[in-house]
PDB file of the backbone (N, CA, C, O) and the ligand in Angstrom, with CONECT records:
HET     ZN  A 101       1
ATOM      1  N   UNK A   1      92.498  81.656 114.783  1.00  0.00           N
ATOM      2  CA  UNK A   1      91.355  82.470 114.318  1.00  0.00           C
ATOM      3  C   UNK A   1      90.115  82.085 115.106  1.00  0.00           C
ATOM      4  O   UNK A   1      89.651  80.960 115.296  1.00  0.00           O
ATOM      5  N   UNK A   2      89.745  83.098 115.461  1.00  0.00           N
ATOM      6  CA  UNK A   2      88.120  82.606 116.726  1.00  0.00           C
ATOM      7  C   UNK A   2      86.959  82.883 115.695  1.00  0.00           C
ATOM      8  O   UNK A   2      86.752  83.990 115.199  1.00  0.00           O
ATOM      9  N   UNK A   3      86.261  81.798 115.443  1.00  0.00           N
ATOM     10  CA  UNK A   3      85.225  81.277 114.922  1.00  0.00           C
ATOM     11  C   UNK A   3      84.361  82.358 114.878  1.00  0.00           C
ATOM     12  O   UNK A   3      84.068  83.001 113.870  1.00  0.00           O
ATOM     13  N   UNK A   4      83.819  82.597 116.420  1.00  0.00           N
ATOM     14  CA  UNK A   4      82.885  83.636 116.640  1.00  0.00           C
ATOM     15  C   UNK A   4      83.226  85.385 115.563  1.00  0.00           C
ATOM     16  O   UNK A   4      82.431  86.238 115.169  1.00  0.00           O
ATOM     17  N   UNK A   5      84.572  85.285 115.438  1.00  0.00           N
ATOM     18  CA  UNK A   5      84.720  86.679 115.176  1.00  0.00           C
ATOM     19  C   UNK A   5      84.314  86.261 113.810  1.00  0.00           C
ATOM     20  O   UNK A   5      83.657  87.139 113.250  1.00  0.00           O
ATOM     21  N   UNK A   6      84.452  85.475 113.290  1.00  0.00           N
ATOM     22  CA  UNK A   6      83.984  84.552 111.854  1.00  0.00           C
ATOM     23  C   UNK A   6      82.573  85.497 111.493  1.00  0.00           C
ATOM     24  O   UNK A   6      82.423  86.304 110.576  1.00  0.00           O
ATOM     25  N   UNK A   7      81.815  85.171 112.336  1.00  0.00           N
ATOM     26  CA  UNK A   7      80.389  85.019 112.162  1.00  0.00           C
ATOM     27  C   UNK A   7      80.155  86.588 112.509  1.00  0.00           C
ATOM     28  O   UNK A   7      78.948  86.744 112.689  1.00  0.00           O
ATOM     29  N   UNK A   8      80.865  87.814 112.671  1.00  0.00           N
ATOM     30  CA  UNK A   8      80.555  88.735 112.901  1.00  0.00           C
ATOM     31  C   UNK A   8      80.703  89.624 112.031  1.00  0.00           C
ATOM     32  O   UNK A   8      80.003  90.629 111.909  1.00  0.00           O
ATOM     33  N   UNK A   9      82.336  89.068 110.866  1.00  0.00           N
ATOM     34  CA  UNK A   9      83.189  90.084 110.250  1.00  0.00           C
ATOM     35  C   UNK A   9      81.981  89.796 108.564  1.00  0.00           C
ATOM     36  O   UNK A   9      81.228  88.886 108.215  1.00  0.00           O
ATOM     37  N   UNK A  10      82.313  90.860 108.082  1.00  0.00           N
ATOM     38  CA  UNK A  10      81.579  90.581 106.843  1.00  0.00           C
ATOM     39  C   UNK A  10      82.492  91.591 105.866  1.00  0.00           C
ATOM     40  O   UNK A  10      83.192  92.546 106.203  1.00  0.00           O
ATOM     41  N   UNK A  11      82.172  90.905 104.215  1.00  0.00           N
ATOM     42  CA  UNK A  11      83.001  91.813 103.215  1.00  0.00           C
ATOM     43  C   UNK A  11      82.728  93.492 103.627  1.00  0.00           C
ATOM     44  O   UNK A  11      81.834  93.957 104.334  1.00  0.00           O
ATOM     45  N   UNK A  12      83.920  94.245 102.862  1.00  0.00           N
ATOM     46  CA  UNK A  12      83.119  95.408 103.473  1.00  0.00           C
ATOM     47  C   UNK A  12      82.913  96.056 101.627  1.00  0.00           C
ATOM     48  O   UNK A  12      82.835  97.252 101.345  1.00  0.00           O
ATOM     49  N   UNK A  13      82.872  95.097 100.776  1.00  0.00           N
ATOM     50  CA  UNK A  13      82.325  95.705  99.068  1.00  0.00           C
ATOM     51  C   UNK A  13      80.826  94.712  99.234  1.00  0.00           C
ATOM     52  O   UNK A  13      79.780  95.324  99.018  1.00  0.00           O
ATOM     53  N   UNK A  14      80.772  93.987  99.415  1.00  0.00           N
ATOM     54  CA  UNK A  14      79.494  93.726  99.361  1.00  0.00           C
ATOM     55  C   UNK A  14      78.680  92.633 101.195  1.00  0.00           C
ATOM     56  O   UNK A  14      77.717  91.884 101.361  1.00  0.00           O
ATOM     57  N   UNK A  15      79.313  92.951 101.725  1.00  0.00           N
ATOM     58  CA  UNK A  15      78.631  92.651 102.915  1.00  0.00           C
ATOM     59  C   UNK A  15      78.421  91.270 103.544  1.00  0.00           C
ATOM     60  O   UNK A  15      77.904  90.913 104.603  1.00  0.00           O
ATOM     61  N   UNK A  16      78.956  90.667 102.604  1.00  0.00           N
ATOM     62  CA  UNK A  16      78.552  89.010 102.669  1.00  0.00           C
ATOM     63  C   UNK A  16      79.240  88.320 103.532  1.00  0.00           C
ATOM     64  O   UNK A  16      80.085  89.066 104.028  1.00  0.00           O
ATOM     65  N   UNK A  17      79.309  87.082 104.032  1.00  0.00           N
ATOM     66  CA  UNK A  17      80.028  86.147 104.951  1.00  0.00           C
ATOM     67  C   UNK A  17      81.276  85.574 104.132  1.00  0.00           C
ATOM     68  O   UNK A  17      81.232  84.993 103.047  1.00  0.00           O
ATOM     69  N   UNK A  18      82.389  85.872 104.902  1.00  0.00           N
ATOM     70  CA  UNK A  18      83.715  85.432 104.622  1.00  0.00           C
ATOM     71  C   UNK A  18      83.769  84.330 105.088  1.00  0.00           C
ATOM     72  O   UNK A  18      83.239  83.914 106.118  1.00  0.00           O
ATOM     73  N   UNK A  19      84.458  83.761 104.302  1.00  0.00           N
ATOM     74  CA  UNK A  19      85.532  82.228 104.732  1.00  0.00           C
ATOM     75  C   UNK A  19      86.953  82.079 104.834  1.00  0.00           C
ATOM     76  O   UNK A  19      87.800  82.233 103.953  1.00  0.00           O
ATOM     77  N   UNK A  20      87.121  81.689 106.289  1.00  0.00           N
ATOM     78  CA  UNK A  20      88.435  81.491 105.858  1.00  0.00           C
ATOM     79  C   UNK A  20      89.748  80.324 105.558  1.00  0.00           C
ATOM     80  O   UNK A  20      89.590  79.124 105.782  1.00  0.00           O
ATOM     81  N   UNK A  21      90.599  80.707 105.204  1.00  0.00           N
ATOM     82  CA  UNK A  21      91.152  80.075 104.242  1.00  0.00           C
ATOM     83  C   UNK A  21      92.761  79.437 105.683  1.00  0.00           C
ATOM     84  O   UNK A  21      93.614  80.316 105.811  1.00  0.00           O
ATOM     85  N   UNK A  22      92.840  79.049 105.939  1.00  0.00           N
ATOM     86  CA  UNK A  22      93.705  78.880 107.036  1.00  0.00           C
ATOM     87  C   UNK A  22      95.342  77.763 107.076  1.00  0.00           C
ATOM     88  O   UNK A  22      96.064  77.202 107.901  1.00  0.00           O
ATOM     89  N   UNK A  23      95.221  77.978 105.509  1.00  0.00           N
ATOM     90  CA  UNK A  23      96.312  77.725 104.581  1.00  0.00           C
ATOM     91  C   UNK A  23      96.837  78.960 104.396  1.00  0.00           C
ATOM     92  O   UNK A  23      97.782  79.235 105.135  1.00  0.00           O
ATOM     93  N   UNK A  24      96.514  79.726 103.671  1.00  0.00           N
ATOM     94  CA  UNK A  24      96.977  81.277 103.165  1.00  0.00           C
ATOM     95  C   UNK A  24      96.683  82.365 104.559  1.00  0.00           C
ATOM     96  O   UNK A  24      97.188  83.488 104.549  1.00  0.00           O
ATOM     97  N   UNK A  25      95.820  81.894 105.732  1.00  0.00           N
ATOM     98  CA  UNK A  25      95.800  82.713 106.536  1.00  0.00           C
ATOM     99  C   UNK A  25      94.749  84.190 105.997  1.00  0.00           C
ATOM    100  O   UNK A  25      94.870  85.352 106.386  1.00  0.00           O
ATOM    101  N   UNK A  26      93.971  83.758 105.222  1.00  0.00           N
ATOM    102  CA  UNK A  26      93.304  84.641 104.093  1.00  0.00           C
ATOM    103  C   UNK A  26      91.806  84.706 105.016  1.00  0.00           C
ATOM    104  O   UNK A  26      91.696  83.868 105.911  1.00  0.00           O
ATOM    105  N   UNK A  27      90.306  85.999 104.732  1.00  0.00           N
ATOM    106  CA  UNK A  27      89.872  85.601 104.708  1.00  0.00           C
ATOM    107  C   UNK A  27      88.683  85.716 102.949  1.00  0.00           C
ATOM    108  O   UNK A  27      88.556  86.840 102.463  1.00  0.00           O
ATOM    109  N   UNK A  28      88.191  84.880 102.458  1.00  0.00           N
ATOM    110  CA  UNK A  28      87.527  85.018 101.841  1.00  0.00           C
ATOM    111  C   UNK A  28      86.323  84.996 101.314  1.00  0.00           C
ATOM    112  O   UNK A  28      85.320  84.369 101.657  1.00  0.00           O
ATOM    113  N   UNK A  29      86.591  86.080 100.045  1.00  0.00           N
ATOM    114  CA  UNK A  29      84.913  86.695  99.545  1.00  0.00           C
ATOM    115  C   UNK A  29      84.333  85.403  98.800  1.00  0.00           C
ATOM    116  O   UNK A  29      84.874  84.641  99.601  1.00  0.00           O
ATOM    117  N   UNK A  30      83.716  84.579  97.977  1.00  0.00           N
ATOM    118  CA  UNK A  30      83.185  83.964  97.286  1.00  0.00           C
ATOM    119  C   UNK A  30      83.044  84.651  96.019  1.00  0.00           C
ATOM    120  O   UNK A  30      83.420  84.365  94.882  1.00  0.00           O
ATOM    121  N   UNK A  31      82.067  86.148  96.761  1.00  0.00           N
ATOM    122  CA  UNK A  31      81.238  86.738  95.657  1.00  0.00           C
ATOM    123  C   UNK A  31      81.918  87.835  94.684  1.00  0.00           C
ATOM    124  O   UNK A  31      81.564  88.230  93.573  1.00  0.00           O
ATOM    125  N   UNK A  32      82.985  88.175  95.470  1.00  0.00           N
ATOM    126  CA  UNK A  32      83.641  89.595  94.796  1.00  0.00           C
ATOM    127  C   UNK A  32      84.825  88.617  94.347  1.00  0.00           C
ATOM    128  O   UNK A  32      85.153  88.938  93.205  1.00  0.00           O
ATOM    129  N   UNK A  33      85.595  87.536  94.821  1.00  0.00           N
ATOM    130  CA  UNK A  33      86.729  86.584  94.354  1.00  0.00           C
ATOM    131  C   UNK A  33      87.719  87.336  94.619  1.00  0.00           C
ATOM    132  O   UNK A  33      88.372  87.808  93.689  1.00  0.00           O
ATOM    133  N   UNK A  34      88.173  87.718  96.477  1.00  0.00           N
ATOM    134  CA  UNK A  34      89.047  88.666  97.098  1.00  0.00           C
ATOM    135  C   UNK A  34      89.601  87.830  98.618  1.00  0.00           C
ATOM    136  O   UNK A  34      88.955  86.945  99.178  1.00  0.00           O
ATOM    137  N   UNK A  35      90.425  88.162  98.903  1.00  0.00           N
ATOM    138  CA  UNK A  35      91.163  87.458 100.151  1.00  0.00           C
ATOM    139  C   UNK A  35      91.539  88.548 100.522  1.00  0.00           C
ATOM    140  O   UNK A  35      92.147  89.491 100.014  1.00  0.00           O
ATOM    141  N   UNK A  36      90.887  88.197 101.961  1.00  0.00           N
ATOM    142  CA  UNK A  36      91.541  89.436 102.841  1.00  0.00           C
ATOM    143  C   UNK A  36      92.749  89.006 103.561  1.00  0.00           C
ATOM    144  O   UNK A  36      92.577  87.971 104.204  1.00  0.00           O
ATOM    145  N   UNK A  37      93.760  89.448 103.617  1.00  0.00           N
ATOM    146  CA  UNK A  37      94.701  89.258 104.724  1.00  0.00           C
ATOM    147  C   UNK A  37      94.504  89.187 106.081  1.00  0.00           C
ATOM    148  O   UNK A  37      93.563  89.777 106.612  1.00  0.00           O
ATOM    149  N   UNK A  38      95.497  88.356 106.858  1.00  0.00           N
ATOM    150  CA  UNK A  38      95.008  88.501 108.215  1.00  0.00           C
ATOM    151  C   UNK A  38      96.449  88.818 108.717  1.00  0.00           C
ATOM    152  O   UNK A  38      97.383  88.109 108.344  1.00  0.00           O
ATOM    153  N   UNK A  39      96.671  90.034 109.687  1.00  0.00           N
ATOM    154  CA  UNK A  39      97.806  90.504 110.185  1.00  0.00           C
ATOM    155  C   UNK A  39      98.271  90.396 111.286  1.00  0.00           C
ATOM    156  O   UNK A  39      97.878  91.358 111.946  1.00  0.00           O
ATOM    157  N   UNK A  40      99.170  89.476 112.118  1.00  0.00           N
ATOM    158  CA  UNK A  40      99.105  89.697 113.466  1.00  0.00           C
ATOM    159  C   UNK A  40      97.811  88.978 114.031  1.00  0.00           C
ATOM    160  O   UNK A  40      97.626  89.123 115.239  1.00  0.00           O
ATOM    161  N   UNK A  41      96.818  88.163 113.266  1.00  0.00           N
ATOM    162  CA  UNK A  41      95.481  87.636 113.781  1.00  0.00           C
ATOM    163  C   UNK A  41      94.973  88.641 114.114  1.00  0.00           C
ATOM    164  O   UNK A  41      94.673  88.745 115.304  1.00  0.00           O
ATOM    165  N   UNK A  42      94.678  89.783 113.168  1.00  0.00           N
ATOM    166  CA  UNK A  42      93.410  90.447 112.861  1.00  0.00           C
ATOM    167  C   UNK A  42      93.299  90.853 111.211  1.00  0.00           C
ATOM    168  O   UNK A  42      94.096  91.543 110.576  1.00  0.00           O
ATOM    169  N   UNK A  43      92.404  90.386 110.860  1.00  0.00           N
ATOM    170  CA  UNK A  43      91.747  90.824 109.682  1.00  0.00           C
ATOM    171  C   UNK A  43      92.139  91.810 109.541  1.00  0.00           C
ATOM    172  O   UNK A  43      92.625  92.422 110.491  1.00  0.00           O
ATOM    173  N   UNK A  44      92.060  92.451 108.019  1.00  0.00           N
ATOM    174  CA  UNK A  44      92.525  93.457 107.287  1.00  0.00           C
ATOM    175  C   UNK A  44      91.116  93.466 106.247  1.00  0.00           C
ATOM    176  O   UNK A  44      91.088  92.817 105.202  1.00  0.00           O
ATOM    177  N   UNK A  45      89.991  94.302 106.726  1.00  0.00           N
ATOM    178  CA  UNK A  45      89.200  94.188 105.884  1.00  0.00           C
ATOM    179  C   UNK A  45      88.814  94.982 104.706  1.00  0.00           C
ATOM    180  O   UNK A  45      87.693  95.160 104.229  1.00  0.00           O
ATOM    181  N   UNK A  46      90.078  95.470 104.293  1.00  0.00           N
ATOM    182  CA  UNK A  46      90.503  96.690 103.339  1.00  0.00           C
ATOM    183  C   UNK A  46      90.308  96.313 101.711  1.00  0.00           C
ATOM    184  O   UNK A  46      91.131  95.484 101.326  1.00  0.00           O
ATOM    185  N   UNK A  47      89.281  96.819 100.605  1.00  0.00           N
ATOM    186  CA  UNK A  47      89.519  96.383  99.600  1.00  0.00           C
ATOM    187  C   UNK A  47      90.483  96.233  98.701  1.00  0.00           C
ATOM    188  O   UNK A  47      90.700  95.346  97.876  1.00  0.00           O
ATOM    189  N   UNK A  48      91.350  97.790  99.126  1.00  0.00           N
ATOM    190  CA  UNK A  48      92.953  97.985  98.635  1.00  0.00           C
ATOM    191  C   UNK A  48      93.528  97.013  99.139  1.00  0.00           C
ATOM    192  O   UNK A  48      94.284  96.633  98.245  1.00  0.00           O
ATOM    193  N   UNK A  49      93.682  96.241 100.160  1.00  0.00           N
ATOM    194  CA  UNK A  49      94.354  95.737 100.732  1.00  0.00           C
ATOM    195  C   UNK A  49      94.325  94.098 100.329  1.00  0.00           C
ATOM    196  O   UNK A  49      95.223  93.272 100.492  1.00  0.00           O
ATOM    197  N   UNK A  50      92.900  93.903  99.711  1.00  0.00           N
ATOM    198  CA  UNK A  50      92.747  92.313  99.749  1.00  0.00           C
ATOM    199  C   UNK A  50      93.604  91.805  98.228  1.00  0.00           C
ATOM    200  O   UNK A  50      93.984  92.558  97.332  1.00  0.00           O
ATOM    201  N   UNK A  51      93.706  90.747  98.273  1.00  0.00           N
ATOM    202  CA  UNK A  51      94.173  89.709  97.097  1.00  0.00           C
ATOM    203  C   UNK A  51      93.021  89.660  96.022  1.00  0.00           C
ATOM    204  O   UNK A  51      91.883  89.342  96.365  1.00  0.00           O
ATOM    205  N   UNK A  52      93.301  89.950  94.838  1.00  0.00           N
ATOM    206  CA  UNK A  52      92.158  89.353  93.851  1.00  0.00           C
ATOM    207  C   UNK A  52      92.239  87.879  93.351  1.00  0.00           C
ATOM    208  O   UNK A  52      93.345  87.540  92.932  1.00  0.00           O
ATOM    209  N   UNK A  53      91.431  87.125  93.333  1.00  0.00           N
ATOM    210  CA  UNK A  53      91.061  85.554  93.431  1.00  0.00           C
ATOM    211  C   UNK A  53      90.975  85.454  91.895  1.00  0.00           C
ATOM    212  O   UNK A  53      90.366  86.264  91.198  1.00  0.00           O
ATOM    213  N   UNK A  54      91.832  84.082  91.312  1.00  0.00           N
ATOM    214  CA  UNK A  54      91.055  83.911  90.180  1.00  0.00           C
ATOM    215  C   UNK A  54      90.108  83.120  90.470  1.00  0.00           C
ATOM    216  O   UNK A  54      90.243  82.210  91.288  1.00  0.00           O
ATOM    217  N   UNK A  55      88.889  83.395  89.756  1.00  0.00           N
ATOM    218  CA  UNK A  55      87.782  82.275  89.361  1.00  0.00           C
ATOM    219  C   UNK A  55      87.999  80.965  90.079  1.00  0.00           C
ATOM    220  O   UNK A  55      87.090  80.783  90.888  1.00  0.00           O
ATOM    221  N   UNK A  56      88.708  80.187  90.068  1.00  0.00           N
ATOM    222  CA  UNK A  56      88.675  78.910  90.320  1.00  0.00           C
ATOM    223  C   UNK A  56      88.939  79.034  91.527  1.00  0.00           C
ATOM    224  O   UNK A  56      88.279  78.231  92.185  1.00  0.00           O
ATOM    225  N   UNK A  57      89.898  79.954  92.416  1.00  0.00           N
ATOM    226  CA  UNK A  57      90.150  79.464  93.421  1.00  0.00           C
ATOM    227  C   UNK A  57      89.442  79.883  94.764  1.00  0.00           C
ATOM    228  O   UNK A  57      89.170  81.078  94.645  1.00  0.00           O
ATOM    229  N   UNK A  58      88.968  79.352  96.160  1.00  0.00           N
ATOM    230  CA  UNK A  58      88.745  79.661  96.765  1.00  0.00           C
ATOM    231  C   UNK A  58      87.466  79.371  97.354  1.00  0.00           C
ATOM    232  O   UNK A  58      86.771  80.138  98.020  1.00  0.00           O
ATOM    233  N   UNK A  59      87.291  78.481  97.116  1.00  0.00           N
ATOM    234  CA  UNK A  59      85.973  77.392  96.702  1.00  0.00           C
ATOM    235  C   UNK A  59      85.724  76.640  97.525  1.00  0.00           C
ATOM    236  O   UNK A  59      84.820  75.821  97.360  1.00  0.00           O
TER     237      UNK A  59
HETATM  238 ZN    ZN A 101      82.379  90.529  99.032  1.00  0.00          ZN2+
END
């Protein structure tokens, strides 16, 4: 995963800076508590598409 693309990609429900998760290969929301998939090493920045987070995790 290239860092730089890090700092470019943003949620696309609320806009914010993702983290990613490079265990699950995820990247994630904080604020909405969503993991995006990453396919082939490209993001999937699809809301249908992401994981819903419980509360605790992702931190
Ligand atoms: Zn978000």
């Amino acid at each position: 995963m290239d860092h730089r693309l890090l700092e470019i990609i943003a949620c696309p429900v609320c806009h914010g800076k993702l983290s990613y998760n490079k265990d699950n290969l995820e990247l994630i929301c904080k604020i909405d508590h969503l993991a995006y998939p990453i396919r082939d090493g490209i993001p999937v920045l699809l809301q249908n598409e992401a994981r819903e987070l419980p509360m605790d995790e992702g931190k």
